[in-house]
C-alpha positions in Angstrom: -170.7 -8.9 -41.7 -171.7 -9.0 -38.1 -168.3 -7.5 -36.7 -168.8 -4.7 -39.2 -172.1 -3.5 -37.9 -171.1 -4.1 -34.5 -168.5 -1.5 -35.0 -170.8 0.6 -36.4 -172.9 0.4 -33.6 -170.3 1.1 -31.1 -169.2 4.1 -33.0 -172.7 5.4 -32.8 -172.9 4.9 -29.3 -169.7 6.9 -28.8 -170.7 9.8 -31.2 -173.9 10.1 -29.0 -172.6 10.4 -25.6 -169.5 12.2 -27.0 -172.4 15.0 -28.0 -174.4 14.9 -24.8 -170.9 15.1 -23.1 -170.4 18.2 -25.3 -173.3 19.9 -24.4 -173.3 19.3 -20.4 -172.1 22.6 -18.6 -168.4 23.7 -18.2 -168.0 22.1 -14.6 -168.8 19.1 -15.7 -166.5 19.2 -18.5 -164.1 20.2 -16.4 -164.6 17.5 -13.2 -164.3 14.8 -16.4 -160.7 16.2 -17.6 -159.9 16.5 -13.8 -160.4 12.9 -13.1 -158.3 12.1 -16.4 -155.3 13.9 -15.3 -156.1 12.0 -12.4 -156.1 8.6 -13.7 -152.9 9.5 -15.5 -150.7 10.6 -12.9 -151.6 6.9 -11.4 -149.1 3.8 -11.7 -151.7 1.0 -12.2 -151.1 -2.6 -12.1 -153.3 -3.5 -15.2 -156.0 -1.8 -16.9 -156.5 1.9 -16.1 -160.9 2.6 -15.6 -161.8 3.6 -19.3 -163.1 7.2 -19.8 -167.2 5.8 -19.9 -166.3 5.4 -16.2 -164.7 8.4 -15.0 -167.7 10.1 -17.1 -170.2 9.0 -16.0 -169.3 9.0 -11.9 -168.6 12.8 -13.1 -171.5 13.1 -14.6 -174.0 11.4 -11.6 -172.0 13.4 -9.2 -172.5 16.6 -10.4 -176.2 15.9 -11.5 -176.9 15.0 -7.8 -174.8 18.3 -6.2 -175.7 20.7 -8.6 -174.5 23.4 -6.2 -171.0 21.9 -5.4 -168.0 23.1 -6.4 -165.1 22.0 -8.9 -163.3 20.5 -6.2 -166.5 18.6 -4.3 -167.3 17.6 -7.3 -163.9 15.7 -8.1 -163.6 14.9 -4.5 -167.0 13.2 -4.6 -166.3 11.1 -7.3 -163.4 9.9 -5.7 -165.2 9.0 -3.1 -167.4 7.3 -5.0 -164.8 5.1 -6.9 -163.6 4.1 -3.4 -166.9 2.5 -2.9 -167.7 1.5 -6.5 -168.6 -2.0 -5.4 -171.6 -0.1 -3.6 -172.8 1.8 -6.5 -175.2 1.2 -9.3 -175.8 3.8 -11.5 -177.9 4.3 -14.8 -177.4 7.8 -16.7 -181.1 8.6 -18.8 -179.0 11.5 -21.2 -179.3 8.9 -24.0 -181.5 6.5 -23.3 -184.3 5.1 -20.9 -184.3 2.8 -17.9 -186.2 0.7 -20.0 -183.6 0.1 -22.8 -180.8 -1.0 -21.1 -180.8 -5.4 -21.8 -182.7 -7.5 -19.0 -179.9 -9.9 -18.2 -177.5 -6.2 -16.9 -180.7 -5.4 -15.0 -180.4 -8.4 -12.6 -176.3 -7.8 -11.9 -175.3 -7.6 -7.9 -173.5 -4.5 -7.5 -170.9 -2.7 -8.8 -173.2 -2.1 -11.7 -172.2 1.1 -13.7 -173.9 1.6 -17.0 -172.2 2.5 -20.2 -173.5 6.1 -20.6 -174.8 6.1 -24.3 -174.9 1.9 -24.8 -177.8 0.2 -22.9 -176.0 -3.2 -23.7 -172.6 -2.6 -21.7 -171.7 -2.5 -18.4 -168.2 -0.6 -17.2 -167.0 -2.8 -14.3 -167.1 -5.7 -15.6 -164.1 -4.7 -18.5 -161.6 -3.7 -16.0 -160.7 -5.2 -12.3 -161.9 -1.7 -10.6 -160.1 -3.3 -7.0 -157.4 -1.1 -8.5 -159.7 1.9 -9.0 -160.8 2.0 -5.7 -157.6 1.3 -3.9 -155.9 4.3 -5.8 -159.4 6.2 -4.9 -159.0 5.0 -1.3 -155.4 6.2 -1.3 -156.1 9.6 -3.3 -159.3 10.2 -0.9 -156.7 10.4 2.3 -154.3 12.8 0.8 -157.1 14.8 -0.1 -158.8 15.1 3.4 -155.3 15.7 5.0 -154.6 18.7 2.4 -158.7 20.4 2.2 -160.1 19.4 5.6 -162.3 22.0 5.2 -164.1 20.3 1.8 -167.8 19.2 2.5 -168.6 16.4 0.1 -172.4 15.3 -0.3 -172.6 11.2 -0.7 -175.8 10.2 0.6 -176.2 6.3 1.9 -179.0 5.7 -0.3 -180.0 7.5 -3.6 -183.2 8.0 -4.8 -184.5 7.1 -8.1 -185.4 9.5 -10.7 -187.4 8.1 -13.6 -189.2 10.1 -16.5 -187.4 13.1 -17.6 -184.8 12.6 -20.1 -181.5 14.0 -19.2 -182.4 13.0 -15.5 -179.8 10.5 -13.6 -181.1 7.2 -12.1 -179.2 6.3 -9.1 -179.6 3.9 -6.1 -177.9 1.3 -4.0 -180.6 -1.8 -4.4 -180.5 -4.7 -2.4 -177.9 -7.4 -4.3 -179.9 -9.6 -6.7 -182.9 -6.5 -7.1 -183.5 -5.9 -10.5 -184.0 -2.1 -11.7 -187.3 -1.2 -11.5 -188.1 0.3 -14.7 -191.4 2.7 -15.5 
């Protein structure tokens, strides 16, 4: 039946970006387990952010700062989950711009792509006020203990379209549909 396949589906979607996520360097690996732990060792009131989440602000963090460190790199996604109702980011690993379904195209921000599924959206299956409150909180400890940590977050990202494996990443204006190539 219908619920069958669905779960088929799904279960494809997760094999794929459980592969890509295989095959991305160590750092990144490592950034992803990072932000686990970190998620974790929090008391939340509700849903935790599922893993799709915490990958993939690893993953667009790291693909934008290819230079930083282990520590930028889990200090900038922090950063960015504090202001996740900024962000709007589409990973290309596993699929194009293109793909992902019209009607998640036109969504005011937050708007954080499943990274494998071009038909699901991450913020919309948890209430991510939680994440970045925790994020917000985390993010002060952290300056008071490193204040020495430079962390790259740009006000406005540029768009990358083309290349697989390349990240698409921007703030657009609310209601501005992703331009797709």
């Amino acid at each position: 039946g219908g619920a069958a396949k669905m779960a088929e589906c799904q279960l494809g979607f997760q094999v794929v970006w459980a592969t890509a996520l295989a095959e991305m360097p160590a750092r990144v690996r490592l950034v992803v387990r990072l932000l686990r732990f970190w998620r974790a060792e929090q008391d939340w009131e509700g849903d935790s952010p599922p893993d799709e989440l915490l990958e993939v602000l690893a993953v667009d963090y790291c693909d934008r700062n290819p230079s930083a460190d282990v520590w930028q790199s889990v200090a900038g996604c922090l950063l960015a989950a504090e202001r996740l109702e900024s962000c709007h980011i589409v990973l290309t690993h596993c699929y194009r711009v293109s793909d992902v379904w019209v009607p998640l195209r036109r969504l005011p921000r937050p708007v954080v792509m499943h990274p494998s599924n071009p038909y699901r959206e991450l913020t919309r299956t948890f209430c991510w006020a939680g994440l970045v409150a925790k994020a917000a909180q985390t993010n002060q400890m952290w300056w008071r203990a490193r204040p020495g940590i430079k962390v790259h977050w740009p006000p406005e990202r540029q768009v990358e379209v083309g290349r697989a494996g390349t990240m698409v990443s921007r703030l657009p204006s609310v209601g501005e549909e992703i331009a797709c190539a």
